[in-house]
KOLZAKE-106994 format. One record per residue: y, x, z of N, C-alpha, C in turn; residue number from 1; residue in three letters. Coordinates in steps of 0.05 Angstrom, whole numbers, plus 32768, in hexadecimal, padded with zeros to 4 digits. Each point is the difference from the previous one (the first is absolute). Layout:
BEGIN
atom n_py:Y n_px:X n_pz:Z ca_py:Y ca_px:X ca_pz:Z c_py:Y c_px:X c_pz:Z num:NUM residu:ala .
...
//
This chain:
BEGIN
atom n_py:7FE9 n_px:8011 n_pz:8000 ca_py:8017 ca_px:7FEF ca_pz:8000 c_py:8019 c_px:8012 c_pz:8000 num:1 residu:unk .
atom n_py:800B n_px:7FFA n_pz:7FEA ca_py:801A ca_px:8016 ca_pz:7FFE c_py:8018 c_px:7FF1 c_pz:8017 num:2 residu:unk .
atom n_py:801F n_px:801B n_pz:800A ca_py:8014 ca_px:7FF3 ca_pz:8012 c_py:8005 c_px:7FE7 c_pz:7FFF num:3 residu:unk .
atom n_py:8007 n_px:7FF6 n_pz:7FE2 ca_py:800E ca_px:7FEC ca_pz:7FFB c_py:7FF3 c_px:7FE3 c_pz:8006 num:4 residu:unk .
atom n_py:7FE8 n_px:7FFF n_pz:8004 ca_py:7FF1 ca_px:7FE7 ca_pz:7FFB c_py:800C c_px:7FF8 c_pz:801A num:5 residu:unk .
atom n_py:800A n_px:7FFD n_pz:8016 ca_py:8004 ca_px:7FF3 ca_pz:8018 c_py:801C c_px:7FF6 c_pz:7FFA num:6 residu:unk .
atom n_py:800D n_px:800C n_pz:7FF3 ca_py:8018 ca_px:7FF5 ca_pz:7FFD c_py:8005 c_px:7FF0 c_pz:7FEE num:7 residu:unk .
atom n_py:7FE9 n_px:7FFF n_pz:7FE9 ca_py:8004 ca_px:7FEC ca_pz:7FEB c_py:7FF3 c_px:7FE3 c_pz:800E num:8 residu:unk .
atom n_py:7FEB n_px:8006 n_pz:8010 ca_py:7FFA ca_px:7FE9 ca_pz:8008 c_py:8015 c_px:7FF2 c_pz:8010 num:9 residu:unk .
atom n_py:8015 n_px:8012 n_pz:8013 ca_py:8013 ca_px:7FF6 ca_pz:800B c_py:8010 c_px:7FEE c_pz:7FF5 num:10 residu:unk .
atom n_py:8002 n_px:8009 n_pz:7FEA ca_py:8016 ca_px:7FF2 ca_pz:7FF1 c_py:7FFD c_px:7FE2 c_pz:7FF5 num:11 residu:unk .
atom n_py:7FED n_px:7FF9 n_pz:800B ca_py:7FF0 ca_px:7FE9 ca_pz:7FFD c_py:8006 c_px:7FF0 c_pz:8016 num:12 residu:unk .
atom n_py:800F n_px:8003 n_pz:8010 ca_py:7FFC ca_px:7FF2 ca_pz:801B c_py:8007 c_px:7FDD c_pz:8004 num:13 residu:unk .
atom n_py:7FFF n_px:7FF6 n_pz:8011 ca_py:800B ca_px:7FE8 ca_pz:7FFF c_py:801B c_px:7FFF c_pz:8008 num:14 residu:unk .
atom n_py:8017 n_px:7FF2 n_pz:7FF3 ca_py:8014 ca_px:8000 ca_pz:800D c_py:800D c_px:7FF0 c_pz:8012 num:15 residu:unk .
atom n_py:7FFD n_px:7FF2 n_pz:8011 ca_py:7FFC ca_px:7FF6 ca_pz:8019 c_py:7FF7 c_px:8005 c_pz:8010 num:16 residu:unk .
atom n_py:8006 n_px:8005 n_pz:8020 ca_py:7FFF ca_px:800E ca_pz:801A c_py:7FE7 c_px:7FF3 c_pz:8007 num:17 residu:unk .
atom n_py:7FFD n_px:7FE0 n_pz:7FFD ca_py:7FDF ca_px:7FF6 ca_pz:800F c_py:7FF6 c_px:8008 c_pz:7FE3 num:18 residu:unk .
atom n_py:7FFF n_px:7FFB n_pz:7FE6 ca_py:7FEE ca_px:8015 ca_pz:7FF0 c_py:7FF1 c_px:801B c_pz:8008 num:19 residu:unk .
atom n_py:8011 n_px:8016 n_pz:7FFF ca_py:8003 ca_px:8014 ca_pz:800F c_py:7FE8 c_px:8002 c_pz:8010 num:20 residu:unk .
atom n_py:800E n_px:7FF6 n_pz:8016 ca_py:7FE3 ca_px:7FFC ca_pz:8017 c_py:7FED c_px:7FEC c_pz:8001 num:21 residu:unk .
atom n_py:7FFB n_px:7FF5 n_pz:7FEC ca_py:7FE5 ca_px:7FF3 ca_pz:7FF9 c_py:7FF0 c_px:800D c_pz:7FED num:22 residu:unk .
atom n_py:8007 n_px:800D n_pz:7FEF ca_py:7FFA ca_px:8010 ca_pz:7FED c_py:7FF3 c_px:8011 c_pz:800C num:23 residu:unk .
atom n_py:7FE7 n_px:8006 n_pz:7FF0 ca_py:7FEB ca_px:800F ca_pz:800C c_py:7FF2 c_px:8008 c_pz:7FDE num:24 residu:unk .
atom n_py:7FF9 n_px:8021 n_pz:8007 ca_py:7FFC ca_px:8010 ca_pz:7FE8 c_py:7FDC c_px:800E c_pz:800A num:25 residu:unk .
atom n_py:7FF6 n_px:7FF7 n_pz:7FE8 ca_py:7FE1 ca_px:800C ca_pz:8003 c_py:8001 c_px:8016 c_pz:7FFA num:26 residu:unk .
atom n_py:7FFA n_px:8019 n_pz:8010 ca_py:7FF3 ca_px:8021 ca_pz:8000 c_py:7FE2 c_px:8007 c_pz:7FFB num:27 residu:unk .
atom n_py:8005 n_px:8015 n_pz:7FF1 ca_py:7FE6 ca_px:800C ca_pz:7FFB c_py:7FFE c_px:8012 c_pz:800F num:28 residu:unk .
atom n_py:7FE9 n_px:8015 n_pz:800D ca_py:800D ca_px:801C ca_pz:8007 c_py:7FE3 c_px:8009 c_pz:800C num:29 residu:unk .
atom n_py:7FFA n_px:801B n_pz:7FF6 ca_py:7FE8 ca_px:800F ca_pz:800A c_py:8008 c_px:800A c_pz:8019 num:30 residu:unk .
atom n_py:7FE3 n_px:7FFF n_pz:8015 ca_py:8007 ca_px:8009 ca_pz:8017 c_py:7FEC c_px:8010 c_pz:800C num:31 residu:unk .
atom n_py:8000 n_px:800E n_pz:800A ca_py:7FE8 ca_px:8012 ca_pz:800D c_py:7FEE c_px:7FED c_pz:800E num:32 residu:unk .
atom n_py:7FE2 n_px:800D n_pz:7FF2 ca_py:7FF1 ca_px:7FE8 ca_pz:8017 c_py:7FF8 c_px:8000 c_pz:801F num:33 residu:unk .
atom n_py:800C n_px:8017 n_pz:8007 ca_py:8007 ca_px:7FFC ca_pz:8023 c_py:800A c_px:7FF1 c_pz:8005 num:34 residu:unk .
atom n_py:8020 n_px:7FF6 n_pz:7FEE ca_py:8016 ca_px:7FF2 ca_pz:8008 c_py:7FF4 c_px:7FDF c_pz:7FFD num:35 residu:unk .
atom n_py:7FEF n_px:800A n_pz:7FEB ca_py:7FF5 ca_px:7FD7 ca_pz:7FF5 c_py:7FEA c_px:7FFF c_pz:8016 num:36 residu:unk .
atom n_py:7FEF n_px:8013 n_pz:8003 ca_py:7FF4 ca_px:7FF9 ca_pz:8018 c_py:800D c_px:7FF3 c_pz:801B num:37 residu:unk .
atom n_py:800D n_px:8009 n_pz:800F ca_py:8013 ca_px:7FFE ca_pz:8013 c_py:800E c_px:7FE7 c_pz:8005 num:38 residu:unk .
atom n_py:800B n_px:7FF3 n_pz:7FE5 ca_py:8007 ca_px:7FF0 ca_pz:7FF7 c_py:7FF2 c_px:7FEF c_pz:8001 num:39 residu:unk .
atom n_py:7FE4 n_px:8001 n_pz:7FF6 ca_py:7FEF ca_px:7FE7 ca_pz:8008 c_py:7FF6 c_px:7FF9 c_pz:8013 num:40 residu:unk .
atom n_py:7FFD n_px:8019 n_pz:800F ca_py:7FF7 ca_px:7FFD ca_pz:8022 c_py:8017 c_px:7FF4 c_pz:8018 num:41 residu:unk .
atom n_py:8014 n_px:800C n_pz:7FF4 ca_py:8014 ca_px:7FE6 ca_pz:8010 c_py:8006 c_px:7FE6 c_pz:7FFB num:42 residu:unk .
atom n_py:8007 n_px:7FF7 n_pz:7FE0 ca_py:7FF8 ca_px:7FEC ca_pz:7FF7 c_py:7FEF c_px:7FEC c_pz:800E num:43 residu:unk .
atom n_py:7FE7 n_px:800C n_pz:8006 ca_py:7FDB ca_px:7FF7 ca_pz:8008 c_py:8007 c_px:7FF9 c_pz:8020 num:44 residu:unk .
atom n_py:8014 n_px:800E n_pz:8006 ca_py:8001 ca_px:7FFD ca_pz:801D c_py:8014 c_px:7FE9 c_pz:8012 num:45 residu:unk .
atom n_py:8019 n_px:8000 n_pz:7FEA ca_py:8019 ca_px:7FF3 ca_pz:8006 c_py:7FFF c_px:7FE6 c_pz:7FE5 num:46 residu:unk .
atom n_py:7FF3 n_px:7FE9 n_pz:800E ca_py:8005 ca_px:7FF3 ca_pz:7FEB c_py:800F c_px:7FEE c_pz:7FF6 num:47 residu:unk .
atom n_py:801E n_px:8003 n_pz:800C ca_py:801A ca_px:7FF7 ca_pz:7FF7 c_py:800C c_px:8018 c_pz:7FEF num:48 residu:unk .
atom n_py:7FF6 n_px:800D n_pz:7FFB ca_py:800B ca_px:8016 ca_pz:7FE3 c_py:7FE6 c_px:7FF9 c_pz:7FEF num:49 residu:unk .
atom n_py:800F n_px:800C n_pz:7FE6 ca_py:7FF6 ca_px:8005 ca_pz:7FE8 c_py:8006 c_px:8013 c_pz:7FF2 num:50 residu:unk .
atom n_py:7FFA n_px:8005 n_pz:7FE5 ca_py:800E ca_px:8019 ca_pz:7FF4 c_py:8017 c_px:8003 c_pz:7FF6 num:51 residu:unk .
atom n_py:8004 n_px:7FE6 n_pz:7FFC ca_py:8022 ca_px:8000 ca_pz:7FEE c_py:8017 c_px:7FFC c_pz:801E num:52 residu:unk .
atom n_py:7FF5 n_px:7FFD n_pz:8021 ca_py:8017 ca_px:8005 ca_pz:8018 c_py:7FFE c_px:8016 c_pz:8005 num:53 residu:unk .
atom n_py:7FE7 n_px:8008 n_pz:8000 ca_py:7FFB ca_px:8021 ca_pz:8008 c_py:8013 c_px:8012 c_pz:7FEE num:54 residu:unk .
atom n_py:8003 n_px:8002 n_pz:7FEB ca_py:8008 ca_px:8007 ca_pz:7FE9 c_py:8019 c_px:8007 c_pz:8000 num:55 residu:unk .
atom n_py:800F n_px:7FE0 n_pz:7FFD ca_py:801A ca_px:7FF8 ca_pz:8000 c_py:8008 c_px:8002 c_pz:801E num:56 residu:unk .
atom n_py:7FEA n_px:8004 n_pz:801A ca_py:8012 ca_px:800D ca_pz:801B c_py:7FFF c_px:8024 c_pz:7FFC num:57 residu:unk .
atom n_py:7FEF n_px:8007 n_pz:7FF6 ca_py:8007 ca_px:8022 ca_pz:7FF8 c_py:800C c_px:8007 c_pz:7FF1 num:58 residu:unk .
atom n_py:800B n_px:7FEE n_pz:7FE7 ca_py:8011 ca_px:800A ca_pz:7FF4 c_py:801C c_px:7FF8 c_pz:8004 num:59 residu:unk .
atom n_py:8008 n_px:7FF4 n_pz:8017 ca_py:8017 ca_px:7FFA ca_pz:800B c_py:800A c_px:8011 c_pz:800A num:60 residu:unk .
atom n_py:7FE3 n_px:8002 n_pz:8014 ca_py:8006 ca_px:801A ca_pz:8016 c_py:8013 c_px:8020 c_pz:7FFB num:61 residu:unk .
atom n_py:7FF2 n_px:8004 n_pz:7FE5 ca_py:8002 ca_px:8014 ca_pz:7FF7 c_py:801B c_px:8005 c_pz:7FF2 num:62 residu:unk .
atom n_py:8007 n_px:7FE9 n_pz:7FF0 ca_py:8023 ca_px:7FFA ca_pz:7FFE c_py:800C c_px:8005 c_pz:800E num:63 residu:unk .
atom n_py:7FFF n_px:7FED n_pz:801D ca_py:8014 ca_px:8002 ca_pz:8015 c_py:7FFC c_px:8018 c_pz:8009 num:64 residu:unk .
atom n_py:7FEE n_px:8010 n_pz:8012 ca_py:8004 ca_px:801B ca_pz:8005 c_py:800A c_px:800E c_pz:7FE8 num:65 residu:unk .
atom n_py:7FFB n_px:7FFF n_pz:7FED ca_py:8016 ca_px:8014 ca_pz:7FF3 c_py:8013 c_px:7FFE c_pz:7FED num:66 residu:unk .
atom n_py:8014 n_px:7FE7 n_pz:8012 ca_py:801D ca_px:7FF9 ca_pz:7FF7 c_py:7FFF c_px:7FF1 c_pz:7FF1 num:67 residu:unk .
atom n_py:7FED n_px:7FEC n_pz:8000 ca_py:8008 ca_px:7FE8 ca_pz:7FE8 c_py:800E c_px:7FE7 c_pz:8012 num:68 residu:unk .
atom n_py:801A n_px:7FFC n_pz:8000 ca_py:8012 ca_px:7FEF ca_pz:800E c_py:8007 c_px:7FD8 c_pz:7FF1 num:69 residu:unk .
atom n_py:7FE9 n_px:8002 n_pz:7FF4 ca_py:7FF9 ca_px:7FE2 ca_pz:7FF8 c_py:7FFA c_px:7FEC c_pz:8014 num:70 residu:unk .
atom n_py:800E n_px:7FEC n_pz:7FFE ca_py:7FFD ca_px:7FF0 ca_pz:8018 c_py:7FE4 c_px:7FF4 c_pz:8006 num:71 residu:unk .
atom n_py:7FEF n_px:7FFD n_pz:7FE2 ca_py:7FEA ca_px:7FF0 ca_pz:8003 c_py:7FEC c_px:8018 c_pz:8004 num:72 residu:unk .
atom n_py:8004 n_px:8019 n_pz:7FFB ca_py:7FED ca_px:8010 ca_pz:8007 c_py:7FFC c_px:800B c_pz:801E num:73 residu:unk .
atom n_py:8012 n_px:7FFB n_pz:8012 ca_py:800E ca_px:8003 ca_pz:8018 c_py:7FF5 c_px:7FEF c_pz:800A num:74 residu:unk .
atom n_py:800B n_px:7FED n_pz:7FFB ca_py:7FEC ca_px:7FE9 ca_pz:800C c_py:7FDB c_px:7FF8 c_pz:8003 num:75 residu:unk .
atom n_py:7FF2 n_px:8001 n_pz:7FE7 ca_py:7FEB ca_px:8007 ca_pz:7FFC c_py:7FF7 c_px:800F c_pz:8016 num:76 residu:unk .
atom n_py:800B n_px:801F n_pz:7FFD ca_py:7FF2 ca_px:8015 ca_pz:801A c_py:8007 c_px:7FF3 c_pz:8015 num:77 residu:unk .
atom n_py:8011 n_px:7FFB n_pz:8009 ca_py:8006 ca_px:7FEF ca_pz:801E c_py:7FF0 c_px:7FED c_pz:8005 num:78 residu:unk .
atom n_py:7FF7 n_px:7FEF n_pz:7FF4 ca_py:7FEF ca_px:7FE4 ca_pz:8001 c_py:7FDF c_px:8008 c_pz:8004 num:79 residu:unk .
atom n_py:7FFB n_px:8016 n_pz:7FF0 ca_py:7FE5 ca_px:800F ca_pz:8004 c_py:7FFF c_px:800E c_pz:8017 num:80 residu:unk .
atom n_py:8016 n_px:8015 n_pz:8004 ca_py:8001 ca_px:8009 ca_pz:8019 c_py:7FF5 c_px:7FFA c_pz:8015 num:81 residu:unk .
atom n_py:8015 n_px:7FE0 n_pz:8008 ca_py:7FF6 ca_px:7FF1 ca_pz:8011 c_py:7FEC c_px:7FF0 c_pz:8007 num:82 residu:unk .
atom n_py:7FF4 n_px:7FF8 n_pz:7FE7 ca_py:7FF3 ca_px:7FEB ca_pz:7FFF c_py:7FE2 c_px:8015 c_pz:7FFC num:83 residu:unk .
atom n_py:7FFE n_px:8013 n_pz:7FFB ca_py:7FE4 ca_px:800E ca_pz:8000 c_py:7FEC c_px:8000 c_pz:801A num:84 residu:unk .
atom n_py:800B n_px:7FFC n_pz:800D ca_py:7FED ca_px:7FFF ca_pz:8020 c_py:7FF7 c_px:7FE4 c_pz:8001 num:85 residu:unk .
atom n_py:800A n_px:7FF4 n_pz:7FF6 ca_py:7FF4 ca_px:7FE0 ca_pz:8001 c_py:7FEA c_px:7FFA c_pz:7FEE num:86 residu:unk .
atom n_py:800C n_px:8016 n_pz:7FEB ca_py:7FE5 ca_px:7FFE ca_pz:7FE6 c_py:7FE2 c_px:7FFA c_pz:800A num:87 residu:unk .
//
């Protein structure tokens, strides 16, 4: 996948704020099979996740720790944050 493909898809977005945040984009993505293992064993364990919360709570995570200042991505980690012990 060359630089540009993330930004062309960007350019696609919805333009409306509840668009926006209803809008939800399907990923592909190879992963080590430690990580898919791991993944399924928690999964197997917690069964108010799945793979697309697991997913979309690690890839929040990983925004916000390193400076992504989006309100809905901010939020997301916060809501998992909290709400993971109850899982």
């Amino acid at each position: 996948m060359d630089c540009n493909h993330l930004e062309r898809c960007m350019e696609s977005q919805p333009a409306t704020a509840s668009e926006r945040e209803s809008a939800c984009v399907s990923l592909e993505a190879e992963i080590p099979e430690v990580l898919y293992q791991g993944m399924k064993a928690f999964i197997g364990s917690n069964p108010a996740w799945d793979q697309y919360r697991l997913m979309s709570s690690a890839l929040a995570q990983f925004l916000f720790q390193n400076g992504c200042s989006e309100r809905a991505v901010t939020e997301r980690y916060l809501d998992d944050l909290f709400s993971r012990s109850q899982a």
